[in-house]
C-alpha positions in Angstrom: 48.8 33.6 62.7 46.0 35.6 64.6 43.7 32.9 66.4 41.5 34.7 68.1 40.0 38.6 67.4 41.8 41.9 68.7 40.1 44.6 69.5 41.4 47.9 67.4 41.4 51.5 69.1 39.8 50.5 71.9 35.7 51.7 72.3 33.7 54.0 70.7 33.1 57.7 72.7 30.6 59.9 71.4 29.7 63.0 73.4 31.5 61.9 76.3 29.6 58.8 76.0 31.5 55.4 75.8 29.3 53.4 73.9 29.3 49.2 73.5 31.3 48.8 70.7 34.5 48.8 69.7 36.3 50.6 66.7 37.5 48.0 65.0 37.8 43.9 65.6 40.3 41.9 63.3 39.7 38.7 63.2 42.4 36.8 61.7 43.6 38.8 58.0 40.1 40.7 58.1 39.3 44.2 60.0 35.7 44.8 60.4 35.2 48.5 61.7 32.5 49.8 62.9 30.4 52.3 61.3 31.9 55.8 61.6 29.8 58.8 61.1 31.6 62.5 61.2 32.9 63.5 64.8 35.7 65.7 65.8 37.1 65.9 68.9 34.6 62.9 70.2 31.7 65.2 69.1 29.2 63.8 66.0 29.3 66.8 63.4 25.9 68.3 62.3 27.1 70.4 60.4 28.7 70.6 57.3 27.8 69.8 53.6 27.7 66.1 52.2 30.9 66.4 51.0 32.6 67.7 54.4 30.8 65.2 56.2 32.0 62.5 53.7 36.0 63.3 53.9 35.3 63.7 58.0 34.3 60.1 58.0 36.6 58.6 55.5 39.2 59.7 57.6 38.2 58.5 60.4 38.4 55.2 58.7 41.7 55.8 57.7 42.9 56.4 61.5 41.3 53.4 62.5 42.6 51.4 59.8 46.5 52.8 60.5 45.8 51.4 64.7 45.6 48.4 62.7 48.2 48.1 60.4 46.2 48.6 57.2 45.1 51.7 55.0 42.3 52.6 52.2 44.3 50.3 49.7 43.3 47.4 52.1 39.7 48.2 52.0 37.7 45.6 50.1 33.9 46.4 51.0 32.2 48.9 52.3 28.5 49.7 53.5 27.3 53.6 53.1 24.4 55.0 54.8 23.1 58.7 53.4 20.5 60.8 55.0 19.2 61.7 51.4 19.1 60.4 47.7 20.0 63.8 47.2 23.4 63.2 49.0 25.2 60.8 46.8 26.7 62.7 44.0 28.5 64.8 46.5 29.1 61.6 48.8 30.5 59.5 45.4 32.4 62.4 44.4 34.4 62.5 47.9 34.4 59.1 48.2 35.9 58.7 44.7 38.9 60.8 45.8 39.8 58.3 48.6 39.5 55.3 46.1 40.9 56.6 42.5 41.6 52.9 41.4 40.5 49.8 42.0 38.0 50.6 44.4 36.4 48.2 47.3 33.2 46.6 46.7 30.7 48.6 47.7 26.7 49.4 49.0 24.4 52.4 49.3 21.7 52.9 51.5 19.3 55.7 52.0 18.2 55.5 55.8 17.5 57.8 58.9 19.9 57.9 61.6 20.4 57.8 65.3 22.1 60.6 65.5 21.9 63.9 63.1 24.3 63.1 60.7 24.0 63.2 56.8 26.7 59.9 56.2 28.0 56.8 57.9 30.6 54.3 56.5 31.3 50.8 57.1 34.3 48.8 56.1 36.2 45.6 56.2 39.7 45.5 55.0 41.8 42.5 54.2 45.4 42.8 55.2 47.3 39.3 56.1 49.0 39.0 59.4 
């Protein structure tokens, strides 16, 4: 058994900018990632629809997850941030894709952003080690 955390892909780069936090931490049978908003390469995506944004991020997540063993299946909360109101039929439409069945617990937010993105995902996943 895990006693103490593991950091998960290492720190976060945006922009060429290493930033002070990690991807991921799992701390015993959980996984707590960070907060992933759309990037490619290392460079945060402003552009692109809800919806492109959305499937950027949740795989992202997925990545992350797979450094740690786990995938979507293991997810069992998340936390979403949206730019707009506006955004979240697009975002639950996307979102419901990833998670057809049995989906994680989950919250919705509508806030402003550090950076100029329209969504950003957190998630813990449960996988036993």
């Amino acid at each position: 058994m895990l006693r103490e955390k593991q950091i998960i892909g290492g720190p976060v780069v945006i922009n060429d900018r290493q930033l002070s936090l990690s991807k991921a931490v799992r701390a015993g049978d959980l996984v707590f990632l960070t907060g992933q908003v759309p990037m490619k390469d290392g460079v945060v995506m402003t552009d692109g629809s809800i919806e492109e944004q959305t499937r950027v991020v949740i795989e992202l997540i997925r990545d992350t997850l797979s450094e740690a063993g786990c995938g979507l299946d293991d997810v069992v909360k998340s936390m979403v941030w949206l730019k707009t109101r506006e955004d979240f039929p697009g975002f639950n439409k996307v979102y419901g894709e990833y998670f057809p069945q049995d989906p994680p617990a989950r919250s919705a937010l509508v806030s402003d952003f550090l950076v100029d993105v329209k969504v950003e995902i957190e998630c813990i996943a449960y996988k036993p080690v």
